[in-house]
C-alpha positions in Angstrom: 6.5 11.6 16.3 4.0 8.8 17.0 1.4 8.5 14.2 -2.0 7.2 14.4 -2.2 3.2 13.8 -1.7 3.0 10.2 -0.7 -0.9 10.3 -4.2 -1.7 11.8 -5.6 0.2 8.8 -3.3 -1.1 6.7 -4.1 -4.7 7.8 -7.8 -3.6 7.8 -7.5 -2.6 3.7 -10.0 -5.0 1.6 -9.0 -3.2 -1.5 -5.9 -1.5 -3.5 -7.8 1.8 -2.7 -8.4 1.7 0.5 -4.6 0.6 1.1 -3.5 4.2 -1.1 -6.6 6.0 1.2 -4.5 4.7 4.3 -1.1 5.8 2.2 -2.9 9.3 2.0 -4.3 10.2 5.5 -0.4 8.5 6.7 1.3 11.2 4.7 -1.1 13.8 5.4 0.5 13.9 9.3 3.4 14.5 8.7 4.7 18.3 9.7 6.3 20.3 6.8 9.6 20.7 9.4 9.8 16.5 9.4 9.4 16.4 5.8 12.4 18.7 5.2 14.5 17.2 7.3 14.3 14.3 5.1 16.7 13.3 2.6 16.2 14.7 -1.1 14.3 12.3 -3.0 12.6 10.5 0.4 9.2 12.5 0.1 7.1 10.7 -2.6 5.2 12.3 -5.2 1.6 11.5 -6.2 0.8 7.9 -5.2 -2.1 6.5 -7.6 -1.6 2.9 -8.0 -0.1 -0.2 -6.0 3.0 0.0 -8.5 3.4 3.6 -7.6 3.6 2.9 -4.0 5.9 -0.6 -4.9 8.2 1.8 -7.1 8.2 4.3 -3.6 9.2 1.6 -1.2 12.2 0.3 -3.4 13.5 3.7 -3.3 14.0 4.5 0.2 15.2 0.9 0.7 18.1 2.2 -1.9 18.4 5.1 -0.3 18.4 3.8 3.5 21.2 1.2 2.0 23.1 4.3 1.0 22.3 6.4 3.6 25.3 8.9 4.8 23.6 11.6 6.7 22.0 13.3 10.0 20.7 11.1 12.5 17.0 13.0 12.2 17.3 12.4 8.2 17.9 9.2 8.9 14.8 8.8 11.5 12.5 9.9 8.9 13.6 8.2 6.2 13.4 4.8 8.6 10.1 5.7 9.3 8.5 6.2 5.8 10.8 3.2 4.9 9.2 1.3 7.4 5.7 2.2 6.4 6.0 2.1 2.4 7.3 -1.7 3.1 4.1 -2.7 5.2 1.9 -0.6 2.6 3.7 -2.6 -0.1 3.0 -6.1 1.5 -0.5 -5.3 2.2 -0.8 -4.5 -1.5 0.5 -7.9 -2.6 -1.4 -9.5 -0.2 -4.4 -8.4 -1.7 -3.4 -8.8 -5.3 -2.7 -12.4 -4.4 -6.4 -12.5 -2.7 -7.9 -11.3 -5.5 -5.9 -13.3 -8.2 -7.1 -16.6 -6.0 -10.5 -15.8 -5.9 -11.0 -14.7 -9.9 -8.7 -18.4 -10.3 -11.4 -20.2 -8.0 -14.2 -18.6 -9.6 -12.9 -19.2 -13.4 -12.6 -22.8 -12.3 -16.2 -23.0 -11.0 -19.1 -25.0 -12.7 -21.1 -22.2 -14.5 -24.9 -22.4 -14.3 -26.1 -21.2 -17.9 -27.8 -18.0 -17.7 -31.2 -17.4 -19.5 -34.8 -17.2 -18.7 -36.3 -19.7 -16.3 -39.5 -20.8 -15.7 -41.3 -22.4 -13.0 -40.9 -25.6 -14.5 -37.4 -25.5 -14.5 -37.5 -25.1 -10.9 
């Protein structure tokens, strides 16, 4: 099944949130007979956090390298697999974004804060 264009959303993400909001509506289309022809263990469980979704992708990439089953297991799991790892990268992209910018801004001159007055201007 073609599902809507998660990797522009993905790639459209600002924040860790809206990356598990995209994780969300992604899993939200998939049909109940897809998901059970999935391997045991493929379907994730709640997804709060970037690690949660980290922890999911390195699980079907184990269990694709494992994989011994049906060819429309196998499709499924491919295609989750495939998503969780562009989920995951837009996740680290963003943790790296943000860990730049609160570097930069650290290593800013600081302006003391306090009253001003019009002289000071």
């Amino acid at each position: 099944m073609i599902r809507r264009s998660w990797r522009t959303q993905l790639k459209a993400s600002t924040t860790q949130e809206a990356v598990l909001t995209v994780v969300s509506q992604y899993l939200e289309e998939w049909k109940p007979e897809e998901i059970a022809a999935l391997p045991e263990g493929a379907w994730p469980g709640t997804l709060r956090t970037k690690a949660d979704v980290l922890a999911h992708a390195l699980k079907l990439g184990t269990m694709h390298a494992g994989f011994a089953g049906e060819h429309r297991a196998l499709a499924g799991l491919q295609e989750l697999l495939l998503f969780f790892t562009h989920a995951s990268v837009r996740s680290n992209q963003l943790a790296a974004l943000l860990s730049e910018a609160t570097e930069a801004l650290r290593k800013a001159p600081h302006k003391p804060l306090g009253r001003t007055t019009l002289e000071d201007e």
